[in-house]
Each structure stands twice: as C-alpha cells, then as structure tokens.
Steps between C-alpha positions, in 0.01 A plus 500: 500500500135663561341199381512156520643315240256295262679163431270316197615070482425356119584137491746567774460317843491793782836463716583703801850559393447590178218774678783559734762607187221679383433710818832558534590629167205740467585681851942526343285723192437741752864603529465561129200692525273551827183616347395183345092484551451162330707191430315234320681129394391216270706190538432249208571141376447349170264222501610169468661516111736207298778741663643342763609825671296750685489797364380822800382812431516818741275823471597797692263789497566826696328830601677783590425913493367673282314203298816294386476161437774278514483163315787174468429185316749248607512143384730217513740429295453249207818258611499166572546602885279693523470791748333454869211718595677652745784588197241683298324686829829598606616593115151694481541718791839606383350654193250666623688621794742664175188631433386670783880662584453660110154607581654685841777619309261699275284606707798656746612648196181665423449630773821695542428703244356824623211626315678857413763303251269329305295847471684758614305869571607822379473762749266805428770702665806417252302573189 
C-alpha cells in the first residue's frame, strides 16, 4: 500500500497479533487491487452490558483511484459463542477484499472499451 494503515482501538486492548493479522491482511488486498491509497480500520467492543458475550465490531474503509471509497461494517455474531476478534477482522477483510476484485473488474472492463464504439465517427470521405 502507499500509505500506512490507520488502525483506531475503541474499548479494545491494543495486541500485537491482532496488529500483526491486521498488517497482514491489508498488504493480501493488494493482489486484489494494487492502487489502494488509504486503508483505514476501527476495531470495537461493546461496553460492559447484562450480555455476557462480547460482541466486536470491524470498520474497513478504503481509497482507491479515481475517488472510490470502499466501506465494510462487520460485527459479531449474536450467538451464545460468540465470534473472536480475530473471526470478525478476518471475516471483514474477506468482504471487502470481494469488494475491491468487483471494483477491478469494472474498471478493466471500462477501460477496454475503445472510445470509437461508444461514439463512433463518420468519415467526411464516405458521405
């Protein structure tokens, strides 16, 4: 990536491993799509409610060319098990890598296109 990736704790204690998955995640999105300029990610605990399970949230916010944003929302799930962190980071970047491989599929198929089809030109010559 260009940039370095902004990791934002919320009632979450700051592990290295967990920084680690992160890391390591965001640099497998460039195989998806390698002109990512920004890669922003909110990881989130509920405070301390009557449920006994802890429920995580995981914001994924990307940049890439020209001006799209690319957004995933992943939480855990409501279960008595609940889901780790490391479940919903992991679960997260697979959306949003989904995400980015549409994006690059559009974009490669917009740009194929030659101009000339969409509009094509008479000549003067054959008129």
């Amino acid at each position: 990536m260009r940039v370095p990736i902004e990791i934002t704790y919320r009632n979450v204690a700051k592990r290295d491993g967990i920084e680690q998955l992160i890391h390591d995640k965001a640099e497998k999105l460039n195989d998806f799509h390698d002109g990512i300029v920004s890669c922003r990610i909110s990881l989130e605990q509920d405070q301390e409610s009557k449920r006994s399970v802890k429920q995580f949230h995981v914001r994924i916010s990307l940049r890439v060319p020209p001006g799209k944003e690319l957004v995933v929302h992943q939480k855990s799930s409501e279960q008595e098990t609940g889901d780790t962190l490391r479940t919903v980071i992991t679960d997260a970047f697979k959306t949003i890598g989904r995400q980015l491989k549409k994006l690059k599929q559009k974009q490669r198929a917009h740009a194929k296109i030659p101009p000339e089809i969409l509009e094509p030109e008479m000549e003067e010559d054959s008129i």
